[in-house]
C-alpha positions as CSV (number, residue, x, y, z in Angstrom):
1,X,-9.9,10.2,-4.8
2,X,-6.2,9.0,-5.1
3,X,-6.3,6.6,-2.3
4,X,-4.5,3.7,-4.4
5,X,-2.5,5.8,-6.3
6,X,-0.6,7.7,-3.7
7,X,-0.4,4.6,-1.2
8,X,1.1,3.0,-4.6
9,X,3.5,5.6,-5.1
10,X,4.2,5.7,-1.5
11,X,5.3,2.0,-1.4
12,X,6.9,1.9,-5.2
13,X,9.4,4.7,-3.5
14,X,10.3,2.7,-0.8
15,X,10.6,-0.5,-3.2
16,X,12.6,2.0,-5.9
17,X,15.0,2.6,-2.9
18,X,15.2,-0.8,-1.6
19,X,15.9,-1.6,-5.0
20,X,19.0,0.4,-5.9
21,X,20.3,-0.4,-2.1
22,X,20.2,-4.4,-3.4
23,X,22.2,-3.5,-7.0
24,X,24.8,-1.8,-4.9
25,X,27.4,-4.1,-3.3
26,X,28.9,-2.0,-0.8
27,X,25.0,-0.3,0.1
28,X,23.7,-4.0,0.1
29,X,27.1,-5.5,2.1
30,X,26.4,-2.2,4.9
31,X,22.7,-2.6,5.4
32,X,23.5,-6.1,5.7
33,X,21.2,-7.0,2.8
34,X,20.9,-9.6,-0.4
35,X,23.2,-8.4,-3.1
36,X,20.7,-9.0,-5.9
37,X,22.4,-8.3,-9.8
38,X,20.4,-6.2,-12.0
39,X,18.1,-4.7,-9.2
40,X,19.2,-1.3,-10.5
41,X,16.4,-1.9,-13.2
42,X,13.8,-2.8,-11.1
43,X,14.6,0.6,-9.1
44,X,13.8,2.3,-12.5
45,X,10.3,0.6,-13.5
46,X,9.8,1.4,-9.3
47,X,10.9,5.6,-10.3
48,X,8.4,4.9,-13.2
49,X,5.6,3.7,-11.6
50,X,5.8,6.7,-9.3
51,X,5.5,8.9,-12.0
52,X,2.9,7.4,-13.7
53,X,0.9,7.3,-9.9
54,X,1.6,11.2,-9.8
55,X,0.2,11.8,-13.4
56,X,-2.7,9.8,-12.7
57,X,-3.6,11.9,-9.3
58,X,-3.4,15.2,-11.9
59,X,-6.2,13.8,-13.0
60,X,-7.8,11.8,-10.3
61,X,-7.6,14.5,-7.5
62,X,-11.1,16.2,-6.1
63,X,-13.3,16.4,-7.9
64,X,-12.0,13.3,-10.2
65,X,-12.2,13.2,-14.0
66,X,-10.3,9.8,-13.8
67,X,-11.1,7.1,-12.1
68,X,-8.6,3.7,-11.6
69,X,-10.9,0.6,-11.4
70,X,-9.7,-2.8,-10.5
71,X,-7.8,-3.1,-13.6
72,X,-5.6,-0.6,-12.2
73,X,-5.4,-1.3,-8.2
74,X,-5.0,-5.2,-9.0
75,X,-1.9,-4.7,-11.6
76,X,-0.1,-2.1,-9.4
77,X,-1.4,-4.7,-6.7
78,X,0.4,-7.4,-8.6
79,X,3.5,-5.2,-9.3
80,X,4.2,-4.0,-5.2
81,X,4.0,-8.2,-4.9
82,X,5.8,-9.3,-7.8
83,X,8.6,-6.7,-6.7
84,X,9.0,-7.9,-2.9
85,X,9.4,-11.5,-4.2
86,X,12.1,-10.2,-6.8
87,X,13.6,-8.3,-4.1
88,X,13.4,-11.1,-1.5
89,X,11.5,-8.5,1.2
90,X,8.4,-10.4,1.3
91,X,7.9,-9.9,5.2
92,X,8.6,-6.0,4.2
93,X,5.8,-5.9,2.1
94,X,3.3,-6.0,5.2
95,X,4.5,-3.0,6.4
96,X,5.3,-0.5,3.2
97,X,1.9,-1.8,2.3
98,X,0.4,-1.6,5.9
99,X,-2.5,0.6,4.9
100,X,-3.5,-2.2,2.0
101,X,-3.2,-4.6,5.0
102,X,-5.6,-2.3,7.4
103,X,-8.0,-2.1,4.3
104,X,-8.1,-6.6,3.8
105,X,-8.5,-6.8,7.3
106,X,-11.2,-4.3,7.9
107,X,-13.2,-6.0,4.8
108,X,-12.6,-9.7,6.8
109,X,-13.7,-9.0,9.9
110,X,-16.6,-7.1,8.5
111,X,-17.5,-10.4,7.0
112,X,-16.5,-12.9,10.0
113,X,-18.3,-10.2,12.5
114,X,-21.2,-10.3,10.5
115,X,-21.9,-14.2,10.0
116,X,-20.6,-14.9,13.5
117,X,-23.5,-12.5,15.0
118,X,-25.8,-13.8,12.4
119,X,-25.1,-17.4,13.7
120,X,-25.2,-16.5,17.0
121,X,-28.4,-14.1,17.6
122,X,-30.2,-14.7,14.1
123,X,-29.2,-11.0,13.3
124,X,-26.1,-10.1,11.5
125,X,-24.5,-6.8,13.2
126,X,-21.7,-4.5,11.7
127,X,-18.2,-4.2,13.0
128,X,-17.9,-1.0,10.7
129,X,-20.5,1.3,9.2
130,X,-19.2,0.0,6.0
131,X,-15.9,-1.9,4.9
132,X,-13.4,-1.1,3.6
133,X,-12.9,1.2,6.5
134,X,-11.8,4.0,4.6
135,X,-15.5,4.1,3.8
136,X,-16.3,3.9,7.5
137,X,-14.6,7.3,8.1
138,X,-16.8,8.7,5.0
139,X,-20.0,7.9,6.9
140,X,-18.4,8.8,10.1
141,X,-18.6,12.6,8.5
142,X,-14.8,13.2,7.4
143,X,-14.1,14.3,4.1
144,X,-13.3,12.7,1.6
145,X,-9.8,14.1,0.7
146,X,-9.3,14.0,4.7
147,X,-9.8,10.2,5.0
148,X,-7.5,10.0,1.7
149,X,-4.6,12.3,3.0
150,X,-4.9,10.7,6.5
151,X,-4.1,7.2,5.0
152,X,-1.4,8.7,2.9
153,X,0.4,10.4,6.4
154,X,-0.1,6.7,7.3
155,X,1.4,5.0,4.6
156,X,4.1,7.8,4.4
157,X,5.2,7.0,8.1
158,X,5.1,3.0,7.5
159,X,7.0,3.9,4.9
160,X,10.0,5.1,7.1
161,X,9.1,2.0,9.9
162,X,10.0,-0.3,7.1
163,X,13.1,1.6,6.1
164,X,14.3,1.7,9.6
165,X,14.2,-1.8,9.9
166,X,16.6,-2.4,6.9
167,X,19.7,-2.8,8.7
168,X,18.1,-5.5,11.6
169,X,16.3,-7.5,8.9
């Protein structure tokens, strides 16, 4: 419950940030960054979007009366994307969105694990009790809300890598 949601808010903080630092000249000319006109606004649909993420876990939190979907993970998807192009922090977006990253990967090599074994010994084997891996840690025994805080302290800490890394980009 809340996985996407608070990863989302997570990484439209960092992008909020990033974009008031760009629609400042002297922040942007300090950090050594792209001076980008107007970025100001993006920081506020980025102040917004964490707000609407927070309202949602209200409701989304243990034991959930809403749930997201794909309609929802894909647009907020779309949005952390569309926002590192407008931003020009493509590269960034790998690691504010790291735990997204973990999550794709886990689901590929699942897949390439499993038809390389199948090819191999006629058997398919599992890399993971069940991709994505935050499912794997489910049937490993932890907790739901465990597995979804643990990915949150993850995301929260990739979070500050990425902001670290804003004055060597």
């Amino acid at each position: 419950d809340g996985l996407a949601a608070g990863l989302v808010a997570i990484c439209m903080l960092v992008f909020g940030a990033i974009a008031y630092i760009a629609s400042r000249t002297e922040w942007s000319y300090y950090l050594n960054s792209i001076f980008i006109e107007g970025a100001g606004e993006l920081s506020i649909f980025c102040i917004a979007a964490v707000g609407g993420c927070i309202g949602f876990l209200w409701y989304n939190s243990h034991p959930a009366s809403v749930f997201m979907g794909d309609t929802g993970s894909l647009s907020l998807g779309a949005a952390l994307g569309t926002l590192s192009i407008l931003l020009k922090k493509e590269i960034l977006l790998v690691i504010i969105g790291g735990v997204f990253v973990i999550e794709t990967m886990s689901v590929i090599l699942q897949v390439l694990y499993f038809k390389y074994t199948k090819r191999n010994t006629g058997e398919g084997k599992k890399l993971f009790k069940m991709a994505p891996i935050h499912h794997h840690y489910e049937l490993l025994g932890w907790h739901e809300n465990k597995v979804v805080v643990r990915f949150w302290i993850l995301g929260i800490l990739l979070a500050l890598i990425s902001l670290t890394t804003f004055k060597i980009q």
